[in-house]
ROKEDO-883300 format. One record per atom (N, C-alpha, C): x, y, z; atom name; residue in one letter. Coordinates in nm, 2 decimals, always signed. Layout:
! residues N
+--------+--------+--------+-------+------+
|      x |      y |      z | lumlo | doza |
+--------+--------+--------+-------+------+
|      X |      Y |      Z |    CA |    A |
...
+--------+--------+--------+-------+------+
END
This chain:
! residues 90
+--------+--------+--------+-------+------+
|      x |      y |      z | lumlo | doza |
+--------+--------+--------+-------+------+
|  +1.53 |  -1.39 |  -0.19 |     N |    X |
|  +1.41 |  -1.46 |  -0.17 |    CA |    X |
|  +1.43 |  -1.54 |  -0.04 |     C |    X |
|  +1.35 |  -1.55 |  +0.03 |     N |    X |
|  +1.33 |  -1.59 |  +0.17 |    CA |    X |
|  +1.16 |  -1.68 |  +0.19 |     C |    X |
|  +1.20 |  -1.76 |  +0.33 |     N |    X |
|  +1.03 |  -1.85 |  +0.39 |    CA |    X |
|  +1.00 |  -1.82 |  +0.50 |     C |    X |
|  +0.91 |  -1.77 |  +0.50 |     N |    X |
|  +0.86 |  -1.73 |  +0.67 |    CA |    X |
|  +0.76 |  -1.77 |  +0.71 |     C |    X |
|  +0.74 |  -1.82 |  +0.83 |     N |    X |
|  +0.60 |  -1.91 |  +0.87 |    CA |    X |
|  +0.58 |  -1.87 |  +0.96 |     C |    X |
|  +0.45 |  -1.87 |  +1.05 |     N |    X |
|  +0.43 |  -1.85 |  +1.21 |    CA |    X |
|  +0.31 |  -1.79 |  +1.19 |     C |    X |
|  +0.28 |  -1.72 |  +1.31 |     N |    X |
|  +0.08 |  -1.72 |  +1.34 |    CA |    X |
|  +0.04 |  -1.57 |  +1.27 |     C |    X |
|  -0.06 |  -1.54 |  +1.26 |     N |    X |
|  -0.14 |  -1.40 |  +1.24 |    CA |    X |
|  -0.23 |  -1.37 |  +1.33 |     C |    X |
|  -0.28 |  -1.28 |  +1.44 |     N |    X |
|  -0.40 |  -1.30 |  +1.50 |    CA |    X |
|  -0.45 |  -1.16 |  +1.49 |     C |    X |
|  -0.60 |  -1.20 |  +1.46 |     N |    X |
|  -0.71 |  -1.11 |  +1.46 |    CA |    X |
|  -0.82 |  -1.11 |  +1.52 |     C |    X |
|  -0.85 |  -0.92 |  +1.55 |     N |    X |
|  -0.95 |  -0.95 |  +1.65 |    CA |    X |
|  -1.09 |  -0.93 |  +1.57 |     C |    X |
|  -1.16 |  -1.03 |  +1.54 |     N |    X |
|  -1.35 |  -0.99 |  +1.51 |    CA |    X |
|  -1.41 |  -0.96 |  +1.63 |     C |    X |
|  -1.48 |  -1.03 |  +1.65 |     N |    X |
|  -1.57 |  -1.02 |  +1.80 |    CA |    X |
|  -1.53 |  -1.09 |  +1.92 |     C |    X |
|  -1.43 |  -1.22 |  +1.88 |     N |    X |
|  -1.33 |  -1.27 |  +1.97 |    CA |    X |
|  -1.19 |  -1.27 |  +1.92 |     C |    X |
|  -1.09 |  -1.27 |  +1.97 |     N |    X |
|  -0.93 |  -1.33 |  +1.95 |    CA |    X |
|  -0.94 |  -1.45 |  +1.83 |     C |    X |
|  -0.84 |  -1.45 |  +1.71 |     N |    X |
|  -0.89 |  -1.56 |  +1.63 |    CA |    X |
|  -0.72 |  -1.58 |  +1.63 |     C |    X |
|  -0.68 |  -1.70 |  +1.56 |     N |    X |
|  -0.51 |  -1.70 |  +1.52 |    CA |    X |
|  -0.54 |  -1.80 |  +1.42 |     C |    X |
|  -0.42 |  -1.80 |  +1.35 |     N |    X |
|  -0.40 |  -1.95 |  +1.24 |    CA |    X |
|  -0.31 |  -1.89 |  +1.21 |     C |    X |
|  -0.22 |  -1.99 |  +1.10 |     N |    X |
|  -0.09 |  -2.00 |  +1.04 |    CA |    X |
|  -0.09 |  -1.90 |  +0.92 |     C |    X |
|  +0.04 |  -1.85 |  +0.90 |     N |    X |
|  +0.03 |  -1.76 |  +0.81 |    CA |    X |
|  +0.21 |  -1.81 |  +0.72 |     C |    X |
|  +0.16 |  -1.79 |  +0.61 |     N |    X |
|  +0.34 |  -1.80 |  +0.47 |    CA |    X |
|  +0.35 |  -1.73 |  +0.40 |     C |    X |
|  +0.49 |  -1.68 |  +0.42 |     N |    X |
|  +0.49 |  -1.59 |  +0.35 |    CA |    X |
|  +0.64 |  -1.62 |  +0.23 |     C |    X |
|  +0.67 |  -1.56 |  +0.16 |     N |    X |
|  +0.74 |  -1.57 |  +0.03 |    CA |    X |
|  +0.80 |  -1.43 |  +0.02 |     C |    X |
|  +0.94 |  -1.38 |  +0.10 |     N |    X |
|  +0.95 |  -1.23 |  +0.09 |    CA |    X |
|  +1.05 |  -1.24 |  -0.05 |     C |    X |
|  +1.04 |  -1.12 |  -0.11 |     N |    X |
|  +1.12 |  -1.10 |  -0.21 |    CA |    X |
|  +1.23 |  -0.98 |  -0.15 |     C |    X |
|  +1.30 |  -0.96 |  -0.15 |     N |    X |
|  +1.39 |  -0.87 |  -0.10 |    CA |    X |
|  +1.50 |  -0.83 |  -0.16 |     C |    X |
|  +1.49 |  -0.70 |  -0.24 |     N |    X |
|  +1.63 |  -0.59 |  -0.34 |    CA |    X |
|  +1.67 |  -0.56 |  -0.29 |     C |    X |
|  +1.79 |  -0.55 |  -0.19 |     N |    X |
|  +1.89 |  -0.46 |  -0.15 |    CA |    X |
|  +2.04 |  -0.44 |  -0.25 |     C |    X |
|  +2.04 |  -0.34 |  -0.32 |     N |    X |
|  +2.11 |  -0.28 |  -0.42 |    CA |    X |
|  +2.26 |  -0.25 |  -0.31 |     C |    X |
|  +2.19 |  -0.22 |  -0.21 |     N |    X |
|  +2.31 |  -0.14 |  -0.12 |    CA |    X |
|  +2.25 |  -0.13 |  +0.03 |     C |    X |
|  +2.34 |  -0.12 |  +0.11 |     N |    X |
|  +2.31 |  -0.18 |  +0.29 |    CA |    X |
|  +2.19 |  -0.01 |  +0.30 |     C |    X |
|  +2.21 |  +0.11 |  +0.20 |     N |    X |
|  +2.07 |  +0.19 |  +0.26 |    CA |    X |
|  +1.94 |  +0.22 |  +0.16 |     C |    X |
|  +1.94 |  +0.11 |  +0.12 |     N |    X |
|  +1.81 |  +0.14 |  -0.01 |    CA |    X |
|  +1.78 |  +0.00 |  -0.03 |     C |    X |
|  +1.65 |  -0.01 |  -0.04 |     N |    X |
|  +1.62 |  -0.15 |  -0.05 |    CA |    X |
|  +1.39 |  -0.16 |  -0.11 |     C |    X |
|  +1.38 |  -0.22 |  -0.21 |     N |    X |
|  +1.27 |  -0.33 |  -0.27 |    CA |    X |
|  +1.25 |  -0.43 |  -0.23 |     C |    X |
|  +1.08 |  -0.42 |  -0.14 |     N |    X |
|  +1.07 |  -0.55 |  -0.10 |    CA |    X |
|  +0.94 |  -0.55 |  -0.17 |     C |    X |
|  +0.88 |  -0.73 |  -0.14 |     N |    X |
|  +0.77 |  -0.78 |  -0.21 |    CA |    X |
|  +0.74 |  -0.92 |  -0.08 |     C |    X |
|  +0.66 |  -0.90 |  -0.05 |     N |    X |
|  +0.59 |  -1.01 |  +0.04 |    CA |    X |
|  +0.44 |  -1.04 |  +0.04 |     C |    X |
|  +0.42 |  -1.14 |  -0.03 |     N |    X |
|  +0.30 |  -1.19 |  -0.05 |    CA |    X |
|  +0.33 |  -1.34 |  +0.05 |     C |    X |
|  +0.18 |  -1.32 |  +0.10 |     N |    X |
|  +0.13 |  -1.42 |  +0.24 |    CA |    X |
|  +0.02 |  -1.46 |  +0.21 |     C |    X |
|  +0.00 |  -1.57 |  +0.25 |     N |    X |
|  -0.13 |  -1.66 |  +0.26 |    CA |    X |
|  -0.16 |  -1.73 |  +0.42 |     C |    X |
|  -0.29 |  -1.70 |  +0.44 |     N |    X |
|  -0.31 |  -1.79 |  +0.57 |    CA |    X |
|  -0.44 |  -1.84 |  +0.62 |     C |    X |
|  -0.45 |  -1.82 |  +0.72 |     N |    X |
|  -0.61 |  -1.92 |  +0.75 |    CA |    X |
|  -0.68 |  -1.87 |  +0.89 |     C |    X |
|  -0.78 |  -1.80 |  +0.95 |     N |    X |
|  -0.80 |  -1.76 |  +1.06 |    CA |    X |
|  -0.95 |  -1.79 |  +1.05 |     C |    X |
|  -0.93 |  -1.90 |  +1.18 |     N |    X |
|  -1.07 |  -1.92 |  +1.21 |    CA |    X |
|  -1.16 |  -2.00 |  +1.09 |     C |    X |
|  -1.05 |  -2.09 |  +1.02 |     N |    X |
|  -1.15 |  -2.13 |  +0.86 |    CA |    X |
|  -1.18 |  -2.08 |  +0.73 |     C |    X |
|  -1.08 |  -1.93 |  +0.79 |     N |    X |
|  -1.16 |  -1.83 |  +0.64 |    CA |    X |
|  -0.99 |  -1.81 |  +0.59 |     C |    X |
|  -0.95 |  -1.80 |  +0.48 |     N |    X |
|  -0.83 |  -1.83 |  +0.42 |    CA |    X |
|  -0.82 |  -1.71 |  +0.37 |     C |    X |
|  -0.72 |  -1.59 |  +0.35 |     N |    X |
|  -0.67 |  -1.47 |  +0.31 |    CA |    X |
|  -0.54 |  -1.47 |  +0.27 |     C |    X |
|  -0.54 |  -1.35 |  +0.18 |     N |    X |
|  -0.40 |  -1.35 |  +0.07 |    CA |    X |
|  -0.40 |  -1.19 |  +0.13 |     C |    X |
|  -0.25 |  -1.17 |  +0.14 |     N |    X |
|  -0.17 |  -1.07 |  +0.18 |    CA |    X |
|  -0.08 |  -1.03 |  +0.07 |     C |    X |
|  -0.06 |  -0.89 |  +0.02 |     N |    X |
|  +0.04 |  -0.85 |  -0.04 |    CA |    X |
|  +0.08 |  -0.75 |  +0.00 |     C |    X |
|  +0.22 |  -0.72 |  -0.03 |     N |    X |
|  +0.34 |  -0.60 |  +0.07 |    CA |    X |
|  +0.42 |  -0.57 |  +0.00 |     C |    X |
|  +0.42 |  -0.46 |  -0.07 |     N |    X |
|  +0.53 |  -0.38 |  -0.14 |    CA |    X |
|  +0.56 |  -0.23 |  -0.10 |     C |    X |
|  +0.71 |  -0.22 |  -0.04 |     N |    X |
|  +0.77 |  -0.09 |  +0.01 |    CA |    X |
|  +0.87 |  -0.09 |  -0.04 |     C |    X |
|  +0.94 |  -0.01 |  -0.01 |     N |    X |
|  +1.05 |  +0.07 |  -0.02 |    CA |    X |
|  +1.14 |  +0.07 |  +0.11 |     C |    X |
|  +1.26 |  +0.06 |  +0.11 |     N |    X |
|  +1.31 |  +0.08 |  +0.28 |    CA |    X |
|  +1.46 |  +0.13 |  +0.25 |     C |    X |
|  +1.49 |  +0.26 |  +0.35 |     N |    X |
|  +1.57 |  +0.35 |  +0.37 |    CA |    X |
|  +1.66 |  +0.28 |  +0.51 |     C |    X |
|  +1.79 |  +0.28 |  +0.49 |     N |    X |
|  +1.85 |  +0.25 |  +0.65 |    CA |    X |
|  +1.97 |  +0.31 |  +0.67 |     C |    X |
|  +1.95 |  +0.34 |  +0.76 |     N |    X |
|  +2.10 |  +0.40 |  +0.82 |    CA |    X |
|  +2.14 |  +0.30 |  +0.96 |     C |    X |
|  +2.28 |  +0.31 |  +0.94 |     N |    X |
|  +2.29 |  +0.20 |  +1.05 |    CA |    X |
|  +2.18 |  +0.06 |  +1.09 |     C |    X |
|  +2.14 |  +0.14 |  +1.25 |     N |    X |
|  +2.07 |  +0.02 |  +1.30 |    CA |    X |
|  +1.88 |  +0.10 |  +1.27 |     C |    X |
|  +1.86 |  +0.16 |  +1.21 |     N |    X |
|  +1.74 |  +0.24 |  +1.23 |    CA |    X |
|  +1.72 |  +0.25 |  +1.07 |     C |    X |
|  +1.55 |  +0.21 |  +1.07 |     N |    X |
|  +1.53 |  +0.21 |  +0.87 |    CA |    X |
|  +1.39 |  +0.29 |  +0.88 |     C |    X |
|  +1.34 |  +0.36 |  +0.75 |     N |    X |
|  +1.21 |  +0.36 |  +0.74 |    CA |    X |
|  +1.13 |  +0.28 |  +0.60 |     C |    X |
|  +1.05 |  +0.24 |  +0.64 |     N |    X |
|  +0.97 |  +0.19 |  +0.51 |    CA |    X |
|  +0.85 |  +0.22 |  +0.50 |     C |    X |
|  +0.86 |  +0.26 |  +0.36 |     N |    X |
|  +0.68 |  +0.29 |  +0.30 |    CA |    X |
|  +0.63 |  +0.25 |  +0.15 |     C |    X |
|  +0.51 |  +0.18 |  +0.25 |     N |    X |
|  +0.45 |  +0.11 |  +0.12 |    CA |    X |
|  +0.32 |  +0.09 |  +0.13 |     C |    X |
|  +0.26 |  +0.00 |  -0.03 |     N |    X |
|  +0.12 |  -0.02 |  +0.02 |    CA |    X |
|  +0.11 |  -0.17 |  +0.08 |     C |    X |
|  -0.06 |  -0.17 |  +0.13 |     N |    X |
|  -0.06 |  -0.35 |  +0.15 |    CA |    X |
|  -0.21 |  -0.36 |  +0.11 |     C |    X |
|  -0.20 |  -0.48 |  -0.01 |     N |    X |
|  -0.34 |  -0.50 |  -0.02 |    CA |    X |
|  -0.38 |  -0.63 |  +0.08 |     C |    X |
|  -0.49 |  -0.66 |  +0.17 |     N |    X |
|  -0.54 |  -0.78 |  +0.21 |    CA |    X |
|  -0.67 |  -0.85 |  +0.17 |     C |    X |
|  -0.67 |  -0.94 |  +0.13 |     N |    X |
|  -0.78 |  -1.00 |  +0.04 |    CA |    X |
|  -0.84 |  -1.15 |  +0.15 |     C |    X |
|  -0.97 |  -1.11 |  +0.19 |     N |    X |
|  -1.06 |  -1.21 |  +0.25 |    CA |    X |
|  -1.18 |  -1.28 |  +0.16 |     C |    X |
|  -1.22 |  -1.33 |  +0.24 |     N |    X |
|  -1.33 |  -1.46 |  +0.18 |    CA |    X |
|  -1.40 |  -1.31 |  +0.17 |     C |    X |
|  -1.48 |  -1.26 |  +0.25 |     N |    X |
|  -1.58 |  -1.18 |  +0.18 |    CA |    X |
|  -1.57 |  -1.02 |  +0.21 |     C |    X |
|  -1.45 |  -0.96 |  +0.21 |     N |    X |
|  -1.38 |  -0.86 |  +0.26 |    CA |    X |
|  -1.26 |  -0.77 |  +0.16 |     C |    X |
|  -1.17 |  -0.71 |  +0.14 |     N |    X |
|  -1.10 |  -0.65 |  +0.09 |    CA |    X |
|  -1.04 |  -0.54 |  +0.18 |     C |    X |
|  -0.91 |  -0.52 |  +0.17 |     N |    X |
|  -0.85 |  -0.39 |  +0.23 |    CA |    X |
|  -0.76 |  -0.38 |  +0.17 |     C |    X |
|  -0.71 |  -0.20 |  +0.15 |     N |    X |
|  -0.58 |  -0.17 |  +0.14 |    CA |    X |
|  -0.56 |  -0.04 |  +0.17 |     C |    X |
|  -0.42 |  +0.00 |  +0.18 |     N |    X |
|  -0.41 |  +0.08 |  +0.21 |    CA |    X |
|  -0.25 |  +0.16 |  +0.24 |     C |    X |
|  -0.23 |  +0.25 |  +0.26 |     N |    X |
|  -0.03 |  +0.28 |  +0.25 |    CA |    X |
|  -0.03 |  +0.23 |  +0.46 |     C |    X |
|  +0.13 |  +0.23 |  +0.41 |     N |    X |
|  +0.15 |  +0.19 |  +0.52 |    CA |    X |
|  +0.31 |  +0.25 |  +0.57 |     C |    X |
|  +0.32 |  +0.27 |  +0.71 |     N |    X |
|  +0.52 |  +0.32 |  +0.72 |    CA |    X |
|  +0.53 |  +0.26 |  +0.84 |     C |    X |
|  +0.66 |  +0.24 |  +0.82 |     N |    X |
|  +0.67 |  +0.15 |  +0.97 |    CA |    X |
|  +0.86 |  +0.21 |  +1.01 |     C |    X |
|  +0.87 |  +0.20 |  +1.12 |     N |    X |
|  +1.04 |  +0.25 |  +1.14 |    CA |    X |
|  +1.09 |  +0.13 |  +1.21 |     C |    X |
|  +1.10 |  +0.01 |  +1.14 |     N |    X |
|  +1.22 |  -0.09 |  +1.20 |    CA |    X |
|  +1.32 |  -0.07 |  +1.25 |     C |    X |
|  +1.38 |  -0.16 |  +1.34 |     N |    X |
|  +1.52 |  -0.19 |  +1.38 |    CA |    X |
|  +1.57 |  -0.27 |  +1.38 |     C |    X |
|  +1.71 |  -0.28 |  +1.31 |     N |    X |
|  +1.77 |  -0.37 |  +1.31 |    CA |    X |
|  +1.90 |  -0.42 |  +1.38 |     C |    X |
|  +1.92 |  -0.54 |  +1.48 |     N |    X |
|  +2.01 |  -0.56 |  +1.57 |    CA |    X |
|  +2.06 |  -0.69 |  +1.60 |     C |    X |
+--------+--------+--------+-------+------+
END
């Protein structure tokens, strides 16, 4: 388990930013297989959203892939959807 803090920014009709926290949960059984969990909360522009992040992540060396879904939750909005991303780590 880990704290992470710092900005989020989004674009509506102008550039918006606010703070964003997150609470990662992180299974690494072994340096190439790994369960994560990161749920975020933050605030842009006055309107307050909840983040959630659950993948999977593969690593070799310095190069990983991860796939998962992300639900995002707004004041009057919803998304989700899968996601993959190819990190590096250095």
């Amino acid at each position: 388990m880990d704290l992470g803090a710092g900005f989020v920014f989004l674009d509506r009709e102008h550039w918006h930013r606010g703070p964003l926290l997150t609470l990662p949960v992180l299974i690494h059984p072994n340096e190439y297989f790994g369960l994560e969990f990161r749920p975020s909360v933050g605030d842009v522009a006055g309107d307050n959203f909840e983040e959630y992040d659950v993948s999977v992540y593969v690593s070799y060396r310095l190069a990983a892939m991860r796939l998962g879904y992300r639900w995002l939750y707004g004041v009057e909005e919803k998304f989700s959807g899968t996601e993959f991303g190819l990190p590096l780590r250095f």
